[in-house]
N, C-alpha and C positions, 0 to 999 in steps of 0.2 A: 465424445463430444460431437462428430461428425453424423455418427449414428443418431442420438436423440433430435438433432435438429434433423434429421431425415425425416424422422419418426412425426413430428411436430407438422413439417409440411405434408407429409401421408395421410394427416386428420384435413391439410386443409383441402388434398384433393379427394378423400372421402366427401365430403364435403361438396365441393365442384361439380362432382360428378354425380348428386343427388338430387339437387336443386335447380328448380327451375329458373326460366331467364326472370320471369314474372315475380317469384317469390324474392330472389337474386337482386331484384332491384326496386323493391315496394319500400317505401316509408313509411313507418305507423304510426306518423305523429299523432298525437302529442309526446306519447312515449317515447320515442324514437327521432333523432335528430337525422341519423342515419340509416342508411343499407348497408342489406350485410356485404355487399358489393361494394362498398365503401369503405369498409372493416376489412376486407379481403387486397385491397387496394392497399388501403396502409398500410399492413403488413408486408404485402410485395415490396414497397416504396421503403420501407426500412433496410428488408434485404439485399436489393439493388442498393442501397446507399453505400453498405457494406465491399457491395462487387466494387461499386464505383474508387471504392475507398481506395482501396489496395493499390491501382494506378496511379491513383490520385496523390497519396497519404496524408487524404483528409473524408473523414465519413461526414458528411451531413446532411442531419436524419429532417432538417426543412426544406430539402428538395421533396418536392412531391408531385403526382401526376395527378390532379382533381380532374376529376370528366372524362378519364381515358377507358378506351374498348375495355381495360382489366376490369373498372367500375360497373359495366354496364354490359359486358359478357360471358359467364361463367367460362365457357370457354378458351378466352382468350387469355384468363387469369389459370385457368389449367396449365394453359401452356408455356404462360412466364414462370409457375411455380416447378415445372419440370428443370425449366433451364437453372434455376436456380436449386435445385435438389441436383443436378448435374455438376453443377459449380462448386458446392459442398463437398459431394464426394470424390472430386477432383484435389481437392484444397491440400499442398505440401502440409507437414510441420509446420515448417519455415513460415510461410504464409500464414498459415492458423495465428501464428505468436510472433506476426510483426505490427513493430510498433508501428501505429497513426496515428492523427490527431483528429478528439470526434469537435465539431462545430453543432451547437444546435442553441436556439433558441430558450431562454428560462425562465423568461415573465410575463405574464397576462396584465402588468399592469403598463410597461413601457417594454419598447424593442432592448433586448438584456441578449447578445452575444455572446456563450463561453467556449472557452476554446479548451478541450484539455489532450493531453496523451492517453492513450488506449490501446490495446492492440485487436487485432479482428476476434480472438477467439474470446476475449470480454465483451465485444460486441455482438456477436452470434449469441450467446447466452444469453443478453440482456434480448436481442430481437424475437428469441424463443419464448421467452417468457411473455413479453408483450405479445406476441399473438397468443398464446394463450388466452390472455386477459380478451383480445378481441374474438377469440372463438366463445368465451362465455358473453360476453354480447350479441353474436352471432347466435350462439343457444337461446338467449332471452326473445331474440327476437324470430325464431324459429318454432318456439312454446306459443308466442304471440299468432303465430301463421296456422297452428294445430299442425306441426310436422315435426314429430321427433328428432332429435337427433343420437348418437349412440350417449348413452350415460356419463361415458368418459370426455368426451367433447368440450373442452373448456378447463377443464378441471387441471390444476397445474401439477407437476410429478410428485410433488410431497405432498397434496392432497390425496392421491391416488393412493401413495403409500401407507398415510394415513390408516383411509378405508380398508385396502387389504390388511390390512394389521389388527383393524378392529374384527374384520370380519373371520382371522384366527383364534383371537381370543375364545 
């Protein structure tokens, strides 16, 4: 558990540490509503909701920093991703699998507040996965800039597995 979600932020400091500040914070609208420093940001913001959680024993995931150094620094986002890669493999058991309550937001059509029980390491899972989802956005918009990124970049683990399995056959 601890491991994968290492693994997970190690794509986003590959990542970090690739990218210019220029590329890091362009919009290509129309395509693109956001940066990938925006996408990099949200994901931090999920993970700290998590940290926050555990004191708290309430995670919620509508706190959010819009407009912060994270968005608009690669850098700075290096450096909260470390603390948080730090945090992770810090994490007891205990910790991993205590119960909190997640708070988050659940309709675009009126303000809809749910509250339910969860523990951190269903929340970890769910937050890895979500950056996934936003590292293949970050990918779309990185094809969009003509800068590679590695293959695997987005692509979620049973995707991955997928591919190597066909690529035994």
């Amino acid at each position: 558990m601890r491991n994968s979600q290492l693994e997970i932020l190690a794509q986003a400091q590959q990542y970090l540490q690739s990218v210019t500040k220029a590329d890091y914070i362009e919009i290509l609208a129309p395509n693109f509503m956001s940066s990938a420093g925006s996408h990099i940001r949200h994901i931090i913001d999920h993970y700290s909701s998590i940290i926050a959680g555990i004191d708290l024993n309430l995670i919620d995931y509508d706190v959010r920093t819009r407009g912060s150094q994270i968005e608009e620094y690669p850098e700075a986002a290096s450096v909260k991703i470390e603390e948080i890669s730090h945090w992770i493999s810090q994490l007891s058991d205990e910790q991993l699998y205590k119960t909190v309550c997640l708070s988050t937001e659940v309709s675009i059509i009126n303000k809809n507040v749910q509250r339910v029980q969860t523990s951190i390491a269903r929340e970890l899972v769910f937050s890895g996965s979500h950056a996934v989802h936003h590292f293949a956005m970050i990918t779309q918009i990185s094809i969009a800039q003509q800068k590679p990124l590695p293959n695997t970049f987005g692509l979620a683990p049973a995707t991955v597995t997928y591919i190597r399995n066909q690529n035994l056959q």
